[in-house]
C-alpha positions as MATLAB code, in Angstrom:
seq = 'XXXXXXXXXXXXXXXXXXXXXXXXXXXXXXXXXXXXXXXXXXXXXXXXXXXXXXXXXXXXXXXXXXXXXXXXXXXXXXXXXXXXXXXXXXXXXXXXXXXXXXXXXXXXXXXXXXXX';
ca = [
       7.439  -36.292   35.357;
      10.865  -34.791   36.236;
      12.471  -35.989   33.407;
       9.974  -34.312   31.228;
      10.663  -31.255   33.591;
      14.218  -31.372   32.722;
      13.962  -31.969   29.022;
      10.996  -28.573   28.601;
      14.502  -26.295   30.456;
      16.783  -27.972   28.797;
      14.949  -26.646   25.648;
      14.384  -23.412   27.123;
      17.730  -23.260   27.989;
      19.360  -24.102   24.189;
      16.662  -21.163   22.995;
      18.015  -18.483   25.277;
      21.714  -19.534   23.603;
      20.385  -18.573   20.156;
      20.511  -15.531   18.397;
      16.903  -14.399   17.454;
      18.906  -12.037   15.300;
      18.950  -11.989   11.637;
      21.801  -10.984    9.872;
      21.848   -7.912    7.692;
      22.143  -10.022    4.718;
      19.521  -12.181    5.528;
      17.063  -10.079    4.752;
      17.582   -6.873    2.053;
      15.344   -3.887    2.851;
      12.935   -2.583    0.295;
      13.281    0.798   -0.493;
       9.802    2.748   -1.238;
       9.861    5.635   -4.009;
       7.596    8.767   -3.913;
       4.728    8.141   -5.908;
       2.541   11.172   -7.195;
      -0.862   10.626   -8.344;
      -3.125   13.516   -9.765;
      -6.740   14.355  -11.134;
      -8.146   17.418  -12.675;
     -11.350   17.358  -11.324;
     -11.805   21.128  -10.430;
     -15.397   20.728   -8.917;
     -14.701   17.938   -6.509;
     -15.195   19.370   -2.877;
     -13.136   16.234   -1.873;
     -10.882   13.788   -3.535;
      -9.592   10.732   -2.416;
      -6.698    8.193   -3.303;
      -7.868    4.425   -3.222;
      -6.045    1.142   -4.006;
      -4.919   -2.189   -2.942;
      -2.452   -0.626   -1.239;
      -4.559    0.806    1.119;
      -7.137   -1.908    1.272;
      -9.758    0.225   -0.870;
     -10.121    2.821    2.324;
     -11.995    5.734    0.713;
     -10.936    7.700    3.425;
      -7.914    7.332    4.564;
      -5.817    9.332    1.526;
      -7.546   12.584    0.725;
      -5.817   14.294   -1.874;
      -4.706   18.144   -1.727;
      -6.364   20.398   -4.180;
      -4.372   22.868   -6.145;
      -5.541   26.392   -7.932;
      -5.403   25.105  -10.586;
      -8.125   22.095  -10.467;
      -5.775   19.634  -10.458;
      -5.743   16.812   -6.995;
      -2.519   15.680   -5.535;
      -1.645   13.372   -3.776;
       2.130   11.812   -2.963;
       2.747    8.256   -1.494;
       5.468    5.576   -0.663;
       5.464    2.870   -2.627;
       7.748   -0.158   -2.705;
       8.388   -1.595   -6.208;
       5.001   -3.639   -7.801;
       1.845   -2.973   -9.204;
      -0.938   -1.454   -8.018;
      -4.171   -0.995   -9.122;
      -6.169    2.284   -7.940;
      -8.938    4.555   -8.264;
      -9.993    8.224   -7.396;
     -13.247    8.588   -4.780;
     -15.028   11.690   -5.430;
     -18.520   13.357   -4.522;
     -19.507    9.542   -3.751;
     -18.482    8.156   -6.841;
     -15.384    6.495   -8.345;
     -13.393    8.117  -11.094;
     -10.550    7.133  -13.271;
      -6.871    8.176  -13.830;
      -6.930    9.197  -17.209;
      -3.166    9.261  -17.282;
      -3.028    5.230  -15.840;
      -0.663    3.001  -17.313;
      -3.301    0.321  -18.098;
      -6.768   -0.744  -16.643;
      -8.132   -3.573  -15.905;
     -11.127   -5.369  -14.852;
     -12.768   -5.825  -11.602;
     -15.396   -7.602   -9.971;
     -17.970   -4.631   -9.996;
     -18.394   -4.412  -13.656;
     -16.039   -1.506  -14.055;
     -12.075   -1.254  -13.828;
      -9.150   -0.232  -11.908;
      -6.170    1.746  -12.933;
      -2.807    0.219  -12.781;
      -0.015    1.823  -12.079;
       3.666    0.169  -11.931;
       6.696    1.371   -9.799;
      10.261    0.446  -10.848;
];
């Protein structure tokens, strides 16, 4: 039992020694870019920004409405694709500006939109 003792602080021990530490190279950070998204959708009371990269929250980016009808809303994004959709007045609406659709599993589609 004491030998087992000795070998579980010995371990310990050797652990403490190392550097948890990663170097800077080791891992490069990913910059994120602005990302506007709009929607001219003057007679929305509320608009909202939904997408994988919020988990499809309805709720959680509500989008900024300008005089002039149009919906804003600005995120950071890292590089990818993304595929999104607008949630207004209960029902989903899309980007008429997106840089391709495609199909999901609810018998409609989802915008995509790719950041360089």
């Amino acid at each position: 039992m004491n030998e087992i003792l000795k070998q579980i602080n010995n371990a310990e021990k050797r652990r403490g020694k190392i550097s948890m530490k990663a170097s800077p190279k080791a891992k490069p950070k990913t910059k994120t870019k602005k990302v506007e998204f709009e929607l001219y959708l003057p007679d929305a009371e509320r608009v909202f920004l939904a997408g994988d990269f919020n988990n499809w929250d309805i709720v959680s980016l509500p989008m900024k409405k300008g005089a002039d009808g149009f919906w804003e809303a600005t995120i950071d994004l890292t590089p990818g694709r993304y595929e999104y959709r607008f949630w207004a007045n209960g029902a989903w609406h899309d980007d008429p500006i997106a840089h391709d659709m495609i199909e999901n599993p609810f018998g409609s589609q989802n915008c995509v939109r790719i950041v360089i």
